[in-house]
N, C-alpha and C positions, 0 to 999 in steps of 0.2 A: 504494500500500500504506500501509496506517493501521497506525503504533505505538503500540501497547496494552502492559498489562501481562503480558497473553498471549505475546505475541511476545517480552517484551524477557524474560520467566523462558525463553522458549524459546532466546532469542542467548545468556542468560547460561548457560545449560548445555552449550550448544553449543561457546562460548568457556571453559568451564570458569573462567568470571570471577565474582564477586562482588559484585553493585552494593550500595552500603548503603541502605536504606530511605529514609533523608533526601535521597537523591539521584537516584531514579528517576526521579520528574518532569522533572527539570534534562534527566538524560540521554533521553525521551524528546524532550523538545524536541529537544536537538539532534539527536538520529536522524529528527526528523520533517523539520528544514529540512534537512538534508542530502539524504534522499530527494523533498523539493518542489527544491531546485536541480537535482539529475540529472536530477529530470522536466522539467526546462526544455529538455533536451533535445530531449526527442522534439517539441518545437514544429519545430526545424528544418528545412528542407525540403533534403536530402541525395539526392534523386532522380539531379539531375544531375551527382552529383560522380563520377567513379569512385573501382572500391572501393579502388586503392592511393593516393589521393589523400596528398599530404604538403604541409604548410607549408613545411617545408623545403626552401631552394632546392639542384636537384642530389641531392635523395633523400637516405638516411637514411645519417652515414658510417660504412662498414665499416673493421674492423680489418684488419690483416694476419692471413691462418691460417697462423700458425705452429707446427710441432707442441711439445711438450713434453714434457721426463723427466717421469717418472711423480714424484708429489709426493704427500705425505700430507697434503693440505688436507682429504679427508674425515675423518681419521683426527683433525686439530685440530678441526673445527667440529663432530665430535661428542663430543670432550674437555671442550667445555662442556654437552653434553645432560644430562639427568637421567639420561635409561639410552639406551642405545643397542647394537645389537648388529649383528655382521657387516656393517657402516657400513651401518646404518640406525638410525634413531631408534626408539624405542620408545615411543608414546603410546598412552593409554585411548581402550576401545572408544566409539564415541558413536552407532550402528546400536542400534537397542533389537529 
């Protein structure tokens, strides 16, 4: 995939972000090598790995499940939102 100006007005409306003029280029570069390294990727030849395959020796470590009193951690991390209602967030439509 090639980043154009096309695409990047299309991420910045998506992102609801703001690139400033003087700085498109900059940032298209970097979005281009960024997607030239993940395409490096698919050089790989992953045929014969299996699909739960891990570096890690002994698999991936799990915590203990231990249950928990009921906590207001949603109730804090939408105390920082803009708006939020019946602990959800509330964000702009971006479906046209």
């Amino acid at each position: 995939m090639q980043i154009d100006n096309t695409v990047l007005a299309k991420l910045e409306k998506l992102s609801h972000l703001k690139i400033d003029d003087s700085k498109k280029e900059e940032v298209i570069e970097q979005l281009s090598g960024i997607l030239n390294y993940v395409d490096n990727l698919n050089e790989l030849d992953t045929d014969a790995l299996d699909p739960s395959f891990s570096t890690l020796d002994g698999g991936t470590p799990l915590r203990e499940d231990t249950p928990r009193e009921a906590n207001n951690i949603a109730k804090d991390i939408l105390s920082h939102a803009p708006q939020g209602k019946d602990d959800f967030f509330i964000v702009p439509a971006i479906i046209e």
